[in-house]
C-alpha angles and dihedrals in degrees: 000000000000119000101225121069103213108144117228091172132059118178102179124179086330107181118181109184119181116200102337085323122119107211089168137025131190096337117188130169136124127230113217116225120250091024137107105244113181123187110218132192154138115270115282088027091120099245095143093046089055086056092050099052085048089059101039107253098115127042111222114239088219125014135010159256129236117197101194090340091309118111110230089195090063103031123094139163123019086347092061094046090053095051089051088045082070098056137059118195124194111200127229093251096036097255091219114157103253099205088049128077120247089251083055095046096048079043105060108077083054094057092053104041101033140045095218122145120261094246096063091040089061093044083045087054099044089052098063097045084060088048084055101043094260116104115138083045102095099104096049128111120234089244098059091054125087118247087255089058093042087057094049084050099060092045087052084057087047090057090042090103094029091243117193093230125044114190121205127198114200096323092180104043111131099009132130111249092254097051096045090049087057086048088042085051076046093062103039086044101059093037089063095040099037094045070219119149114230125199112196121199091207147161103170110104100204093058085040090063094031103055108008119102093182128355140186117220112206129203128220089210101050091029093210138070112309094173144019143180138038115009101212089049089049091048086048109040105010110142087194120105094204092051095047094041081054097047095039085044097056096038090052086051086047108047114082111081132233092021086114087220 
């Protein structure tokens, strides 16, 4: 947890209705810079859909979103390059070009947001292939890496800008126990190194404990936070049904070894 307390993030009375649907409704929460902040939930909760109002994707149908005290809703042009700018997202299934290299995937968003020559963009890139484990990898194709590897790829294109907030959505979705605990060292470790904030869209229980330093859980009943703070304190001495039904539930699944879950 960083010492400071200086917020990057502002979620305020966000709403997000879908046909007539409310999946959310008056949102607010602030994400601190320099921490891992991970966003749990049941499924249909509209976790995702949080994540997708924070980067821009999605415009709220009530409230707002401040990105370093600037609203992405409301920003365009060169003001809502320079907010992106600020931001890197790896996607749940990776989201690599599959006809590109990793050096050309890592590449790409340099290619779009700078003029640099193409000398520096492929040390840049390489760069942040080492900062992932996979440095040697620049040649390969997406297809002759492991899901693990795919996954430390994309967040090697999300750091390709240094960006102050990586966003995450489900990083270890789909992986074997062994391999999601390394992402999860990925994570912690660049946290500490990178000074970076991280924002993780995440159900497994294992990587929750194991990176975040706060979370919010959010409910598909209520549509809004039912829970914040530390994980391990809310799985301990949470007086909340719902919070302790969440935690119980993903330890039980987690539980047996070696079923690669």
């Amino acid at each position: 947890m960083p010492s400071n307390s200086e917020t990057i993030v502002t979620v305020e009375n966000l709403t997000a209705v879908y046909n007539e649907t409310r999946v959310l409704e008056d949102v607010s929460f602030q994400v601190r810079r320099g921490e891992v902040f991970v966003i749990i939930g049941g499924s249909g909760c509209g976790k995702s859909t949080l994540l997708k109002h924070m980067i821009g994707l999605l415009r709220p149908t009530a409230g707002r979103v401040l990105i370093d005290g600037e609203d992405v809703a409301q920003a365009s042009g060169r003001d809502l390059r320079r907010i992106l700018n600020k931001i890197g997202v790896a996607y749940q299934n990776g989201a690599l070009f599959g006809s590109m290299t990793l050096l050309e995937n890592i590449r790409l968003p340099l290619e779009e947001f700078t003029s640099l020559p193409l000398e520096a963009m492929n040390l840049i890139a390489r760069m942040k292939l080492k900062l992932v484990g996979l440095k040697g990898y620049s040649g390969h194709m997406p297809s002759e890496l492991s899901g693990g590897m795919q996954k430390r790829a994309a967040i090697a294109r999300a750091m390709a800008l240094d960006p102050a907030i990586l966003f995450l959505d489900e990083p270890s979705a789909g992986l074997d126990p062994i391999t999601s605990a390394g992402l999860d060292e990925l994570v912690k470790r660049l946290a500490d190194s990178l000074g970076a904030t991280f924002v993780i869209v995440s159900h497994e229980l294992p990587s929750i404990l194991a990176v975040a330093d706060r979370v919010i859980m959010l409910d598909k009943n209520t549509r809004g936070i039912i829970a914040e703070g530390d994980p391990r304190e809310l799985r301990d001495a949470s007086d909340d049904p719902r919070v302790r039904s969440f935690f119980n539930r993903e330890a039980a699944e987690a539980a047996p070894a070696g079923t690669g879950g």
